[in-house]
C-alpha positions in Angstrom: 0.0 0.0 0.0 1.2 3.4 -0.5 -0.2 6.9 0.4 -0.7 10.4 -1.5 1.1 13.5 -0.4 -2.2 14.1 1.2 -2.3 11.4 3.1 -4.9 9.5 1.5 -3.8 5.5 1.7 -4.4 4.1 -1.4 -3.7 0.6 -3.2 -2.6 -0.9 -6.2 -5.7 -2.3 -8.4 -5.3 -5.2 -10.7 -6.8 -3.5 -14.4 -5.5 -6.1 -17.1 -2.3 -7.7 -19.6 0.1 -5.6 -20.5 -0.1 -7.1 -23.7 -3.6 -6.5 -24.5 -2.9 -2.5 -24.6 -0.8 -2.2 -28.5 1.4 0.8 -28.4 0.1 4.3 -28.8 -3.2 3.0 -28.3 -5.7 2.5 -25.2 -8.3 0.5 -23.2 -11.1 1.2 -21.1 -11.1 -0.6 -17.7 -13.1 -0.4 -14.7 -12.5 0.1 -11.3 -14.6 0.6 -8.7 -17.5 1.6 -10.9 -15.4 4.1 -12.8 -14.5 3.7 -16.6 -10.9 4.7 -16.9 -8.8 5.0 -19.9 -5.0 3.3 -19.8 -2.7 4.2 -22.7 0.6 3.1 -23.5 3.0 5.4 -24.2 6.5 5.1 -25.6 8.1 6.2 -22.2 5.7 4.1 -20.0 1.8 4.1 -19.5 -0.8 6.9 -18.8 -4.2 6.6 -17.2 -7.4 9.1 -17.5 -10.9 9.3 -17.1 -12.4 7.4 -20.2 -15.3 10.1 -20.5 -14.9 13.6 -22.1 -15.9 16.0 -20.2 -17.8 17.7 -23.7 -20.0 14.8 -24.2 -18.7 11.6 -22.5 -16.8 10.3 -25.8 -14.6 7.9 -25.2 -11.6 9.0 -24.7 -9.7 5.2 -24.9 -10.6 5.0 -28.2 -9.2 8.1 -29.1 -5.7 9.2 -31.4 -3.0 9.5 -29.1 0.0 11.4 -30.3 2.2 13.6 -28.5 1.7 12.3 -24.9 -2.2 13.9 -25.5 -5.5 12.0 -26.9 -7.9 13.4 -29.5 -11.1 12.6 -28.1 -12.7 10.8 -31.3 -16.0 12.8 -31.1 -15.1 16.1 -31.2 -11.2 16.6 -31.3 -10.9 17.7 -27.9 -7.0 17.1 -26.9 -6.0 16.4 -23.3 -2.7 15.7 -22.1 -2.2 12.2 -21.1 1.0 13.5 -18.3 -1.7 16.4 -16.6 -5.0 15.6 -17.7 -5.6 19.5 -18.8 -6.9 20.4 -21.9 -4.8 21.6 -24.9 -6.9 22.9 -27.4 -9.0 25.6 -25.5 -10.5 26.2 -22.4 -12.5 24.3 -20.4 -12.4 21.2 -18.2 -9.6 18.6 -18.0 -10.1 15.2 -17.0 -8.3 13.3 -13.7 -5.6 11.2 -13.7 -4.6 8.4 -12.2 -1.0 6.6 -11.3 -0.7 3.1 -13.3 2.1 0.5 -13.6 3.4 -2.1 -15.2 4.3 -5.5 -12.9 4.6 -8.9 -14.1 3.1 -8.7 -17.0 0.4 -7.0 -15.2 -1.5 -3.3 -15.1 -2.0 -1.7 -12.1 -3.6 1.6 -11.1 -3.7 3.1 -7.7 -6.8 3.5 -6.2 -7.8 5.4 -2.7 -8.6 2.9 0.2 -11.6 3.4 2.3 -12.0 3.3 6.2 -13.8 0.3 5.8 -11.0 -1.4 3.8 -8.1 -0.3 6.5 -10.1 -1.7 9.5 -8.8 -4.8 10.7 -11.7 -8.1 10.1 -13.3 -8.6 13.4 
C-alpha cells in the first residue's frame, strides 16, 4: 500500500495484460465503478478518465499522439501527463498513477476506512 502527499492511503488495483494495450493505443477498464482509460505510451503508461468531459466520448478509443489523446467525437485534446486540456478552455479530465508489474496493469486507487479496519 502506498499513500498520497495528502495522506490518503491508497492501493494498487489489478486492471488487465500488459499485452492487450498495443502501443500508442488504449483500453477502457473499470475500477470501482469508474471507466478509466489506460494508454501506452513510448516512455511508459498513462491513465485518464475514459469520458470527455464535452459529451462523455470515449476517450480510450481516441488518437493518441504527443503524450495527449484526441477525443474521437469532437477533437478535444488532453494531455495524457496532466490531464488539462490543450486545445481551448474548459475542463480537464483526472488522472490516475498506473504500472506495469509482471506482466500485469496496475492503477492506484484510494482505500476506504472500511478497507483499513482490521476483520473482526
Amino acid at each position: 500500500m502506498s499513500v498520497t502527499p495528502i495522506g490518503q492511503p491508497m492501493a494498487w488495483v489489478r486492471v488487465g495484460r500488459a499485452a492487450d494495450v498495443p502501443m500508442l493505443e488504449g483500453r477502457s477498464v473499470s475500477v470501482d465503478g469508474r471507466r478509466i482509460a489506460v494508454f501506452r505510451l513510448p516512455g511508459g503508461w498513462a491513465a485518464i478518465d475514459h469520458a470527455c468531459p464535452h459529451r462523455g466520448g470515449p476517450l480510450g478509443d481516441g488518437v493518441v499522439a504527443e503524450r495527449c489523446v484526441t477525443c474521437p467525437l469532437h477533437n478535444q485534446r488532453f494531455s495524457l501527463e496532466t490531464g488539462a486540456r490543450i486545445d481551448g478552455e474548459g475542463p480537464g479530465v483526472r488522472t490516475y498513477e498506473v504500472r506495469e508489474r509482471d506482466g500485469m496493469l496496475e492503477l492506484s486507487q484510494p482505500v476506504s476506512a472500511e478497507q483499513l479496519e482490521p476483520a473482526a
